[in-house]
C-alpha positions as CSV (number, residue, x, y, z in Angstrom):
1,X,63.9,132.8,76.6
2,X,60.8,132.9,78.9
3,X,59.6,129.7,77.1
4,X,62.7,127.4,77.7
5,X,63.1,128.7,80.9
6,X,59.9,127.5,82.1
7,X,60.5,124.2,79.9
8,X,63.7,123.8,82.6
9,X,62.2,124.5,85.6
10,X,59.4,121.9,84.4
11,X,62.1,119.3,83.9
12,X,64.2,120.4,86.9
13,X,60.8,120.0,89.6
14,X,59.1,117.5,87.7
15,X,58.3,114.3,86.1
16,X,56.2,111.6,84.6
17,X,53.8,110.3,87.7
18,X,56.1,112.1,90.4
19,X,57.7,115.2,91.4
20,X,61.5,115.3,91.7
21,X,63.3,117.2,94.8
22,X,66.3,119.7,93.6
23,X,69.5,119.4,95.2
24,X,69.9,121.2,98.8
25,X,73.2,123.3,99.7
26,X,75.9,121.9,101.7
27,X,76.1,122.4,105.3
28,X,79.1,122.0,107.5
29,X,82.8,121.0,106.1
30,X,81.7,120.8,102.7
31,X,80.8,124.5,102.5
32,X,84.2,125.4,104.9
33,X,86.2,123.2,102.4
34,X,84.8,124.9,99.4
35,X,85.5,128.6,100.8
36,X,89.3,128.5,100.3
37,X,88.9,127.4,96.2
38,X,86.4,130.1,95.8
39,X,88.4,132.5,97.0
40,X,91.3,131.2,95.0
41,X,89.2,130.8,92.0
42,X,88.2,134.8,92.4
43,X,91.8,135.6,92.9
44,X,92.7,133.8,89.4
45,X,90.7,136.1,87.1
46,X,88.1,136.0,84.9
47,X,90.8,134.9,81.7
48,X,92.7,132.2,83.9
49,X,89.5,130.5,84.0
50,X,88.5,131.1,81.0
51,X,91.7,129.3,79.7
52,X,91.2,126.5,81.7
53,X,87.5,125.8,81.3
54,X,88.6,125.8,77.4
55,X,91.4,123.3,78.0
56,X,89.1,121.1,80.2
57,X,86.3,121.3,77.1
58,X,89.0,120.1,74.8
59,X,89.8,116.9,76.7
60,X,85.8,117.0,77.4
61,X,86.4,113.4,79.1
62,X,87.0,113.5,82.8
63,X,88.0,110.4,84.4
64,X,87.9,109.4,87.8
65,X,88.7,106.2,89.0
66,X,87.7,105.3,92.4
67,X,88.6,102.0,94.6
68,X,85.6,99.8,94.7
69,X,85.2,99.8,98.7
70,X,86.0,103.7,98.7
71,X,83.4,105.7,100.9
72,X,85.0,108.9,101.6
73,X,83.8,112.3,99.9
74,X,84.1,113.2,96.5
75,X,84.1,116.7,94.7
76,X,83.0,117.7,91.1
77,X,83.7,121.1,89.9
78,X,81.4,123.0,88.0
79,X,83.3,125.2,85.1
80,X,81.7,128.5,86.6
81,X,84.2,131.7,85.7
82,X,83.7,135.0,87.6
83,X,80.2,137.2,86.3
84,X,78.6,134.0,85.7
85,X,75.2,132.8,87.8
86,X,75.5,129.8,89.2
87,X,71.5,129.3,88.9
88,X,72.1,129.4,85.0
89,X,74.2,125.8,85.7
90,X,72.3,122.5,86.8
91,X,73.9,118.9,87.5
92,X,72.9,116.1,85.0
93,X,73.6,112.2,85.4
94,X,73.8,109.2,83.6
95,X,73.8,106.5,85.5
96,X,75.7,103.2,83.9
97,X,73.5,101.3,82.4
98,X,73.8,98.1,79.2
99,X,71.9,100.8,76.8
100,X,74.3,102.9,75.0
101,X,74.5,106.6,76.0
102,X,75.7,107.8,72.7
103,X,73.4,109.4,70.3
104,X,73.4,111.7,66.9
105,X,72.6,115.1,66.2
106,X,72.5,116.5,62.6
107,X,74.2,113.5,61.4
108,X,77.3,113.8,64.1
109,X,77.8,111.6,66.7
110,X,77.6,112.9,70.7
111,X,78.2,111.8,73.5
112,X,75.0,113.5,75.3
113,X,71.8,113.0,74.5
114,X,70.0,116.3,74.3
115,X,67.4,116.7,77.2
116,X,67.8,114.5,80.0
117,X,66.7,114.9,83.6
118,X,68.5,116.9,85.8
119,X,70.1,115.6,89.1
120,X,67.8,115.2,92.0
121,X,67.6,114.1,95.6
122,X,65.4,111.2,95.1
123,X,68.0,109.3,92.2
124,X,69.7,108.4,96.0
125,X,68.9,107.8,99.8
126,X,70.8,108.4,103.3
127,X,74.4,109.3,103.5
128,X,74.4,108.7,99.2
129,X,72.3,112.3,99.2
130,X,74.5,114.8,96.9
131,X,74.8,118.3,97.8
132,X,75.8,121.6,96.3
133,X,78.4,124.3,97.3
134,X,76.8,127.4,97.5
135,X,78.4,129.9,95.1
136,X,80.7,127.5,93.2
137,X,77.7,125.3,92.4
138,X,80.3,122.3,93.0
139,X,78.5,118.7,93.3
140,X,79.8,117.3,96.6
141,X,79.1,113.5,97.8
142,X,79.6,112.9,101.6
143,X,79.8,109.3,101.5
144,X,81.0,107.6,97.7
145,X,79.0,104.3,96.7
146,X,79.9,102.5,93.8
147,X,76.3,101.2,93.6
148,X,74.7,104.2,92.8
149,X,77.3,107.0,92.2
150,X,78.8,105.3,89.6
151,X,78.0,107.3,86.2
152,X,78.8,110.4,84.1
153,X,78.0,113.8,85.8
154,X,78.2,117.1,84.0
155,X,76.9,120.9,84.9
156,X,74.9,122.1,82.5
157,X,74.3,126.0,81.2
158,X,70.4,125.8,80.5
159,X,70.3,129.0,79.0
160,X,73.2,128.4,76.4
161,X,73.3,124.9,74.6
162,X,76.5,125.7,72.8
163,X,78.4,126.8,76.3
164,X,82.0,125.4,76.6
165,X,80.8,123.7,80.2
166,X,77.8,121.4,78.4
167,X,80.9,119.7,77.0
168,X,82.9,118.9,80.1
169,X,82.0,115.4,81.3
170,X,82.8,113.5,84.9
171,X,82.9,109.8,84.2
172,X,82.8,108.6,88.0
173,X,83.7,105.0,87.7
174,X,85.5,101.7,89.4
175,X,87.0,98.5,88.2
176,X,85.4,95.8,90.2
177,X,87.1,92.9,91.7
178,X,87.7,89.9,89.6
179,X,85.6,87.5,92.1
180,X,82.4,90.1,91.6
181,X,79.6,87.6,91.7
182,X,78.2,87.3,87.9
183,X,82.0,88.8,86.5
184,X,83.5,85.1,86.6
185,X,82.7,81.6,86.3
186,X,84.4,78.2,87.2
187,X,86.3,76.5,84.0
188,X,84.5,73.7,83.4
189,X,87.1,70.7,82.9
190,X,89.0,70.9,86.1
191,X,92.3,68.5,86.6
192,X,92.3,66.1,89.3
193,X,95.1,66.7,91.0
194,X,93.9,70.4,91.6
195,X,89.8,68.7,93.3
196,X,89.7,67.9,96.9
197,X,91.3,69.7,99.6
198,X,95.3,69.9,99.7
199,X,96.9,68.9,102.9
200,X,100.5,70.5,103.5
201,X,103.0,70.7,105.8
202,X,103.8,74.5,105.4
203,X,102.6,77.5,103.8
204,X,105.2,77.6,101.1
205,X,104.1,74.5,99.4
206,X,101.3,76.1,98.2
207,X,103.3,77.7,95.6
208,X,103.6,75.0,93.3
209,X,99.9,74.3,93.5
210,X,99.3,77.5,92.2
211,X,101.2,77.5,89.6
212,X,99.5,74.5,88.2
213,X,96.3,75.9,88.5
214,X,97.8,79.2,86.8
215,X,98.9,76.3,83.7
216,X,95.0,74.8,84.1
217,X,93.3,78.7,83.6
218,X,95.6,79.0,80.2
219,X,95.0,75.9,78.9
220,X,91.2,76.0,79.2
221,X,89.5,77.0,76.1
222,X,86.4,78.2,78.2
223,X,87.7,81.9,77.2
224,X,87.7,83.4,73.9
225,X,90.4,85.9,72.4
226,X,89.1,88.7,70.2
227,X,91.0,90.9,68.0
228,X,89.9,93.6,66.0
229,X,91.9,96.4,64.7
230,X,90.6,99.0,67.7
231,X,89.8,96.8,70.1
232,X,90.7,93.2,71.8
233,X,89.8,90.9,74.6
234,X,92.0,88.9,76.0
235,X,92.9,86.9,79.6
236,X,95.9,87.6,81.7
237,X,96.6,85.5,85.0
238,X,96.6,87.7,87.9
239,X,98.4,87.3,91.1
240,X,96.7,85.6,94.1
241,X,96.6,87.2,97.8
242,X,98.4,85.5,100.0
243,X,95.9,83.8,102.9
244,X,95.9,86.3,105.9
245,X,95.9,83.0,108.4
246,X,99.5,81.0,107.9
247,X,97.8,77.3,108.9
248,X,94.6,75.5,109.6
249,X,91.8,75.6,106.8
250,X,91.5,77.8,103.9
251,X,90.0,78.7,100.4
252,X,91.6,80.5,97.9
253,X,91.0,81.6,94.6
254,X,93.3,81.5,90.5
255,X,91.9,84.1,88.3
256,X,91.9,84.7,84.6
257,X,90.8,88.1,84.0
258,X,89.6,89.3,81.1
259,X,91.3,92.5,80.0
260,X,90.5,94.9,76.9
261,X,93.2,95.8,74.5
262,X,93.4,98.9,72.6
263,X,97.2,100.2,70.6
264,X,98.7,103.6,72.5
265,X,99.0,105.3,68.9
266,X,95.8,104.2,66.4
267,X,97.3,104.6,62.7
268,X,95.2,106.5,59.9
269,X,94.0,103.9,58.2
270,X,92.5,102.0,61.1
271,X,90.9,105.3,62.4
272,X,89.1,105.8,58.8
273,X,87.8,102.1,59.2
274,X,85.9,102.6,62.4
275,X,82.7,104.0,63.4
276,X,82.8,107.1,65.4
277,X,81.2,105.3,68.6
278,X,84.2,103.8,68.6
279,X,86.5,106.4,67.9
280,X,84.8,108.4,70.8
281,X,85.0,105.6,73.2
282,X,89.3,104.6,72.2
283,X,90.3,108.1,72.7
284,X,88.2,108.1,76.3
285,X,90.0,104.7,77.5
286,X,93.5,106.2,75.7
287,X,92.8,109.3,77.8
288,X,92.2,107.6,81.0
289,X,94.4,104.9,81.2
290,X,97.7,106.9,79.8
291,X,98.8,108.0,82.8
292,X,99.6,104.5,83.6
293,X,101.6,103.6,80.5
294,X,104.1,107.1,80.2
295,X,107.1,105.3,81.7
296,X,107.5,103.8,78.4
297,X,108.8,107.0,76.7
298,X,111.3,107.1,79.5
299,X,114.8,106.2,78.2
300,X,116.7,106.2,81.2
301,X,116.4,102.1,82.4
302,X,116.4,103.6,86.1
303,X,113.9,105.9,85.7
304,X,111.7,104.2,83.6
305,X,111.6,100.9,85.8
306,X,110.7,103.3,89.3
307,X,108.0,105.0,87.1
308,X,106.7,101.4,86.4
309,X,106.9,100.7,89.7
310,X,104.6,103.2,90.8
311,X,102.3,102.6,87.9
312,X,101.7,99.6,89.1
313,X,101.4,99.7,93.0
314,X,98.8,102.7,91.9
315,X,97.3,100.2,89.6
316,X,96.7,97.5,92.7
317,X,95.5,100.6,94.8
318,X,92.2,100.8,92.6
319,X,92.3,97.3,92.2
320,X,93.7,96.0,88.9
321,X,96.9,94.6,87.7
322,X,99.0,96.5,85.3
323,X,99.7,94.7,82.3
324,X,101.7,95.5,79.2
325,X,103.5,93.3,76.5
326,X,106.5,91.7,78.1
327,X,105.3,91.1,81.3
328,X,105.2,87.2,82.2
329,X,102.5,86.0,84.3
330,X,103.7,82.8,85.8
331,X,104.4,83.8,89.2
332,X,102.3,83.0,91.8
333,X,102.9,85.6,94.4
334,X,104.1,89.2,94.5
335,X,107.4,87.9,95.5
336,X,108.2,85.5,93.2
337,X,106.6,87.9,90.5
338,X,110.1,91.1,91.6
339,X,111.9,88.5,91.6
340,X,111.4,87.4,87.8
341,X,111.2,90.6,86.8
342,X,114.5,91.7,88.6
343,X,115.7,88.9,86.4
344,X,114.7,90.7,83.0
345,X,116.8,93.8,82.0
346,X,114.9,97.0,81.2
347,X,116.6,97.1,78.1
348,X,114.8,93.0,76.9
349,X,111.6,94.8,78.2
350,X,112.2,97.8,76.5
351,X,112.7,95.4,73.4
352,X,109.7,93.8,73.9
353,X,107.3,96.4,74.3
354,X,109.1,98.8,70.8
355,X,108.7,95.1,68.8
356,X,105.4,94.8,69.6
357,X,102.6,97.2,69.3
358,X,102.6,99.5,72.7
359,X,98.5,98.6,73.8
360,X,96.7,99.2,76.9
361,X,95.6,96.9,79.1
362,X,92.0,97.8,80.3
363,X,90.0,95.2,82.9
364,X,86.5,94.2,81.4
365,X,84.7,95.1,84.4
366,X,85.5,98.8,84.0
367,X,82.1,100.3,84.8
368,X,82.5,102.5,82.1
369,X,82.5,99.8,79.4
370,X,79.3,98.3,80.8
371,X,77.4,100.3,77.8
372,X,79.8,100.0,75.4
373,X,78.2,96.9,72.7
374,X,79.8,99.1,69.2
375,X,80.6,96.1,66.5
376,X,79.3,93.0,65.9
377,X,83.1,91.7,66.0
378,X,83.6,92.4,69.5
379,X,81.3,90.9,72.3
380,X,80.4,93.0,75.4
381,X,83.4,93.3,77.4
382,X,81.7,94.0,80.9
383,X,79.2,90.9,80.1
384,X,82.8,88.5,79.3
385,X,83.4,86.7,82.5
386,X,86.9,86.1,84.0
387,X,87.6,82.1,84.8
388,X,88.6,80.7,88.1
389,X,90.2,77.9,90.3
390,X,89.0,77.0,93.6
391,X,91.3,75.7,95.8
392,X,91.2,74.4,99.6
393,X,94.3,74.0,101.4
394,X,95.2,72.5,105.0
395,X,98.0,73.6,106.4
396,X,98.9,71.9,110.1
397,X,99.4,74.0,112.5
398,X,102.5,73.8,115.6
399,X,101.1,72.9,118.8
400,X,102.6,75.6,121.6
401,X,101.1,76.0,125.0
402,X,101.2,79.8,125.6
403,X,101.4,79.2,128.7
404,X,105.1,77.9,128.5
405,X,106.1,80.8,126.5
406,X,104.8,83.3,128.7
407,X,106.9,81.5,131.5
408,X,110.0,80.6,129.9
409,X,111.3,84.0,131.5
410,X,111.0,82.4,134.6
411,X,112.5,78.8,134.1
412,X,115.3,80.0,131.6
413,X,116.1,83.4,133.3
414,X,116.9,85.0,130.0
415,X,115.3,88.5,130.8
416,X,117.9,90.2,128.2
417,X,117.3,88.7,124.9
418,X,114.4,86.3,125.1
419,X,115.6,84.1,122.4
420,X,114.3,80.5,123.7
421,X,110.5,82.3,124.0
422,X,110.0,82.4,120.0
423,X,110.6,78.4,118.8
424,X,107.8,78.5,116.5
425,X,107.0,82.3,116.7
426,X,106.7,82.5,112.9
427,X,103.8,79.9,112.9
428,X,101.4,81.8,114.8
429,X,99.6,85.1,114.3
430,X,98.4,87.7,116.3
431,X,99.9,86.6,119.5
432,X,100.6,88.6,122.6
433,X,103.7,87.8,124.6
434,X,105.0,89.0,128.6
435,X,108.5,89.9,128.4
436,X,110.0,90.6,131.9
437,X,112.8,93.4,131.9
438,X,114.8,94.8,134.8
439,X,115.1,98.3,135.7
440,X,118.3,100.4,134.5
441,X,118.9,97.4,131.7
442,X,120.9,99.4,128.8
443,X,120.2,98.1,125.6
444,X,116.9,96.2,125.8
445,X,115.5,95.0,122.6
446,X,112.2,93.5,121.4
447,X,112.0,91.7,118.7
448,X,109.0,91.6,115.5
449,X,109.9,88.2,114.1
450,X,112.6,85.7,114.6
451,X,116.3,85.7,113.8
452,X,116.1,83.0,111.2
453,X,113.4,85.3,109.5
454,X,114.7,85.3,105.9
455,X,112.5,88.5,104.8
456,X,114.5,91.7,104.6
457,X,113.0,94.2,106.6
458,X,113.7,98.2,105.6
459,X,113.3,100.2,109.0
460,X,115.7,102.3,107.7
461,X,114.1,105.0,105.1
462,X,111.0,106.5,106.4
463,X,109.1,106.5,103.8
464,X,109.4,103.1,102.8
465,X,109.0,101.3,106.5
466,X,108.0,98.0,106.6
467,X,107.7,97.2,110.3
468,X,105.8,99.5,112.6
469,X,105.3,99.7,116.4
470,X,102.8,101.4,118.2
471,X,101.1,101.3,121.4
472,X,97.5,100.9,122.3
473,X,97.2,104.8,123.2
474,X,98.5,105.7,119.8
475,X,102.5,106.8,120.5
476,X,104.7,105.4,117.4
477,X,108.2,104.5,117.0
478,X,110.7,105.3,114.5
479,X,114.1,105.3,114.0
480,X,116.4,107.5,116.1
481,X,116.7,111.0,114.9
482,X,118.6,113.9,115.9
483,X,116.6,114.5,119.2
484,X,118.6,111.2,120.4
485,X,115.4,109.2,121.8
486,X,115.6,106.9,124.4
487,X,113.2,104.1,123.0
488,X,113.8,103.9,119.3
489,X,113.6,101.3,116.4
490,X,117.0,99.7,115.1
491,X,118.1,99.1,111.7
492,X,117.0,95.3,112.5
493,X,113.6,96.4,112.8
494,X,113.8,95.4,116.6
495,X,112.1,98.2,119.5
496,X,115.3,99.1,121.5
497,X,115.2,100.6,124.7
498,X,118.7,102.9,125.5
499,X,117.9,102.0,129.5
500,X,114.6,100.6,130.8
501,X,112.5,102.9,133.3
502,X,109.7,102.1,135.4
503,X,107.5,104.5,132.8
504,X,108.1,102.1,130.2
505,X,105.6,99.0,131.3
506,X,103.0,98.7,128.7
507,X,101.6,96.9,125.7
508,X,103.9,97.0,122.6
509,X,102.4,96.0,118.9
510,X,104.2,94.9,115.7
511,X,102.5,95.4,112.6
512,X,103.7,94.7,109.1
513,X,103.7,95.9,105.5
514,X,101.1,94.3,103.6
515,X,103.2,93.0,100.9
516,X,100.4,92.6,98.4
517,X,99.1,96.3,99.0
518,X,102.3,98.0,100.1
519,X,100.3,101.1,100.8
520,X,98.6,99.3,103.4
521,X,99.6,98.3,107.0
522,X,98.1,94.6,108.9
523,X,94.8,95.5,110.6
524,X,95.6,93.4,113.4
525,X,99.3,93.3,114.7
526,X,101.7,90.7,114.2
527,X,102.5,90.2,118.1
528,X,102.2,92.0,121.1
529,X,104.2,92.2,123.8
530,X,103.0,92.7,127.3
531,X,106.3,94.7,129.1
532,X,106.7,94.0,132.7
533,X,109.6,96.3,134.3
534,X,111.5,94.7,137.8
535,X,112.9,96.9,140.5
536,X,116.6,95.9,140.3
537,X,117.7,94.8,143.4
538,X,120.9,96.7,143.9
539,X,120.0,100.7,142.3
540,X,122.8,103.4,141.8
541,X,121.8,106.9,142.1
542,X,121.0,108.1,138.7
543,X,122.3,111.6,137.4
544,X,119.3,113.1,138.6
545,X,119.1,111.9,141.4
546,X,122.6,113.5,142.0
547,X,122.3,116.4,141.3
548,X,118.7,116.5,143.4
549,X,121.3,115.4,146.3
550,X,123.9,118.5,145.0
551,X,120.8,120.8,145.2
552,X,119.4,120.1,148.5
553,X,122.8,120.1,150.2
554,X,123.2,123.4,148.6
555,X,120.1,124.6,149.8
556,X,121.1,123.4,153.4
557,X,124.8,124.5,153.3
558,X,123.1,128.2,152.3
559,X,120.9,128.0,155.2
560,X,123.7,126.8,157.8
561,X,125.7,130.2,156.2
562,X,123.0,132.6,156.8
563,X,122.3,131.2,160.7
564,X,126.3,131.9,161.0
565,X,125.9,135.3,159.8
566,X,123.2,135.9,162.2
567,X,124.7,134.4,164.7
568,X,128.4,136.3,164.3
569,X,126.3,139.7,163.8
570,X,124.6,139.1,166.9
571,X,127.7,137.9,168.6
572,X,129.6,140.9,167.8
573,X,127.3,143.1,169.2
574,X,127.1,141.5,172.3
575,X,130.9,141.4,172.6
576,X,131.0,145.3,171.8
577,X,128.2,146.0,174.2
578,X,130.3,143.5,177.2
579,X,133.6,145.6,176.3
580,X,132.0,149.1,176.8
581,X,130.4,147.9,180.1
582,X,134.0,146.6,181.1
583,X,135.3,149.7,180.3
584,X,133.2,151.4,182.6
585,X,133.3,149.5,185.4
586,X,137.4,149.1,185.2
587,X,136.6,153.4,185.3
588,X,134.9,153.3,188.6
589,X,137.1,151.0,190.2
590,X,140.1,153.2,188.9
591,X,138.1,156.5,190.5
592,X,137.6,154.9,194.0
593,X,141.1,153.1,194.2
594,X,142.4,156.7,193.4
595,X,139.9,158.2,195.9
596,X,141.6,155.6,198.7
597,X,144.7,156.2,197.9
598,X,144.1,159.7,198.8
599,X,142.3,159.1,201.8
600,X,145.4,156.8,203.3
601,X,147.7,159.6,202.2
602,X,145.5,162.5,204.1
603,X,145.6,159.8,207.2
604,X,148.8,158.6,207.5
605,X,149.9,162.6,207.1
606,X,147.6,163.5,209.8
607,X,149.0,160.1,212.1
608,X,152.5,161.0,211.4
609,X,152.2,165.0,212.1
610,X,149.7,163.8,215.2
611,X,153.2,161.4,216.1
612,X,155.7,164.2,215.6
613,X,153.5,166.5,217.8
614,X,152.9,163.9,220.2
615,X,156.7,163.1,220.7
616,X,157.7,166.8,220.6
617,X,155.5,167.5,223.5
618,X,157.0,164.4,225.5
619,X,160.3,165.8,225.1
């Protein structure tokens, strides 16, 4: 044990003319990220893993397919269980290569060659560094290249050649695009009417152009069919993008791409006639690519055509077209292809594909397959190269001043609807428009398109929009929900604005459904409109502005009420005071009027006795 474990450290630090550098933890997200699995792979138990390492060592093959231009992080567990040391578990890669990577031991044929070098820091550079999660010993790439992380990874136990996890294999891989330069090649008799560049009138006329240099690509005999009972190559026509611009000058490109054929269910007596190379590599395609073929079990017509649905946007999201047998290939243009298949009944394709032998359609350029060179019958399929077309269209563009449109608010006074501003709108791309809009308007729509646009827009079901508006600081529109909003996107797919406020001037952007992707929005927008909102010149007090009246003159009639209350308080104690003092004076006067009355008495007593005695004497 002390021998091979030196052996390991030896290959792990070193080799021929150079020393290697080990893989360095994670630091940052990577490690956060990793804390929550831990914990739930803990929590599981040491038999839940147990199970499922076993189950994943069964399958042993691992697929996963990447988009070409993906450069986000990607994530490869290593099948540790609970008690086990992560130091006893190293990373291993094979990087794709045209030498075969399959090998025999004692007379039985595996996938692994036994050895190898371990993963290392200087296989890569920069951002392309791997890393490893401490305690879960998970690989972890910051930033995915197809150039160099494309390969089969696996974690190795060092100390146990026969453990379950030396059989559990990562096959990181992409499909490259069919105009990879050195995957395709120009057919070599092109027709004359397809040379030269093609002047039209309008974008549509294209269509037909296309479609003859679909019939040129079949007809050419620069590709080769070849069948075995396994494996076959074939061709398939695949759509074309649609040109982002809609006029002036523009190349495009009609592929033939080479596809690899292999049957869903392989019968005994094929399987007994085949080399085990082969055998291993059919039941790792089968594996792979199945989960894009299981709506054909499906018996419900419904069902089964949504599942293919999805199969096959999923398919265009990594950059292939499905194909499977009874599926035409004349159309030019995702369009034209729904509508000819809306024109089939599941039940004649259901027909189709139980009459003829259910097989997988696999592209060449699979990275995967660029080792894979197993009969003499069969040529390389990664080195087959797809043929293509070039074409160079001129389409004339409509001459319109922007300068008019901008100011056709002003000359035609249409501030509501804006209908004369958007002769020609479908011709250009990317344009930004002023729309003028009064103050208190109710109702106020902008439009993404014209109104003799014959494309059906869905701004109905959220999770299948096809228009989109936004502004430049990020707030989206949808359709109105229960919270009643103000500014809101109508079935029409037009922005509506329940009444215009002052608030409401900005820049408002239309973007659309990429048809071809529909998983993907326009990365520029379709128009822009630049909102300018007028004072109106006659302005009704709003409800709020109401009830800010109602408040204040409540406020003030409160205020008036409490000086009253002051004042009458203050009033009646003046008045009581005033009465009291009345009182006492109407007292006093009562006292000396009382006093005087008296006084006269006593006098005119004392006058008339004085008289009497006076008189009495005289006599």
């Amino acid at each position: 044990m002390i021998f091979f474990f030196i052996i390991h450290s030896l290959l792990m630090f070193a080799s021929p003319g150079e020393a290697r550098q080990p893989l360095q933890l994670c630091k940052g997200e990577a490690t956060l990220a990793a804390k929550s699995l831990d914990d739930a792979t803990s929590s599981s138990g040491l038999a839940t893993c147990t199970t499922q390492r076993e189950e994943e060592a069964a399958l042993r093959h691992h697929l996963m397919l990447q988009r070409p231009d993906y450069n986000q992080k990607v994530t490869l567990k290593c099948p540790i269980c609970p008690g086990e040391s992560a130091s006893s578990f190293v990373w291993y890669f094979l990087p794709r290569s045209t030498s075969a990577i399959f090998t025999r031991v004692s007379g039985r044929v595996s996938f692994i060659k036994p050895g190898g070098i371990p993963l290392s820091r200087d296989q890569f550079s920069g951002g392309a560094i791997p890393c490893l999660i401490n305690s879960t010993n998970e690989l972890f790439i910051p930033n995915f290249n197809s150039d160099v992380h494309v390969g089969t990874y696996y974690c190795r136990n060092v100390e146990d050649n026969h453990h379950l996890a030396n059989w559990i294999w990562y096959h990181v891989d992409v499909i490259l695009p069919p105009e990879t330069e050195g995957l395709t090649k120009l057919i070599q008799s092109v027709p004359v009417s397809l040379q030269g560049v093609h002047k039209l009138l309008h974008l549509k006329d294209m269509n037909a152009i296309l479609e003859n240099a679909g019939a040129a690509l079949k007809a050419a005999e620069d590709f080769r069919d070849f069948t075995t009972p396994l494996m076959s190559i074939t061709s398939r026509l695949i759509l074309t993008a649609k040109p982002i611009q809609t006029c002036g000058t523009f190349n495009l490109k009609r592929f033939r791409r080479c596809y690899v054929t292999i049957p869903r269910i392989l019968a005994s007596e094929a399987r007994g006639s085949v080399s085990a190379e082969m055998l291993i590599t059919y039941e790792m395609l089968r594996s792979t690519f199945l989960s894009f073929y299981t709506w054909m079990d499906e018996e419900d017509p419904v069902t089964r055509r949504k599942q293919r649905e999805a199969a096959e946007i999923r398919a265009s999201e990594l950059g292939f077209e499905l194909f499977y047998e009874g599926k035409k290939e004349i159309a030019t243009s995702e369009g034209e292809r729904k509508e000819e298949m809306w024109m089939e009944t599941e039940e004649d394709i259901l027909k189709t594909i139980e009459e003829e032998n259910k097989r997988y359609y696999i592209p060449c350029h699979f990275t995967y397959l660029k080792h894979v060179n197993l009969t003499n019958e069969l040529p390389r399929p990664f080195e087959t190269k797809n043929l293509h077309i070039n074409l160079s269209f001129e389409v004339s563009c409509p001459e319109i001043d922007y300068m008019d449109i901008i100011n056709l608010v002003l000359a035609t006074k249409d501030t509501q609807t804006m209908k004369r501003e958007i002769l020609g709108y479908e011709e250009k791309r990317f344009m930004k428009l002023q729309k003028v809009a009064i103050e208190g308007s109710v109702n106020f729509d902008i439009l993404c398109g014209t109104e003799s646009d014959t494309i059906i827009y869905n701004c109905t079901d959220l999770k299948n929009l096809t228009i989109l508006w936004k502004q430049p600081k990020g707030m989206t529109y949808m359709p109105r929900t229960f919270l009643n909003e103000r500014v809101f996107v109508t079935s029409d797919c037009s922005l509506r604005f329940e009444q215009v406020r002052r608030v409401d001037e900005g820049v408002y952007s239309c973007y659309k459904r990429d048809f071809r992707l529909p998983n993907q929005w326009q990365s520029e927008a379709f128009v822009s409109y630049r909102l300018k909102i007028e004072e109106s010149p006659i302005k009704f007090p709003t409800s709020g502005d109401m009830c800010l009246g109602f408040l204040l003159l409540s406020i003030w009639a409160v205020l008036l009420i409490f000086v009253w209350v002051i004042l009458s308080i203050w009033s009646l104690e003046i008045n009581r005071t005033a009465i009291v003092q009345a009182g006492e004076r109407m007292r006093r006067r009562d006292r000396a009027i009382r006093e005087g009355m008296k006084y006269r008495q006593s006098c005119y007593y004392f006058l008339r006795s004085a008289y009497f005695a006076s008189c009495g004497k005289a006599a």
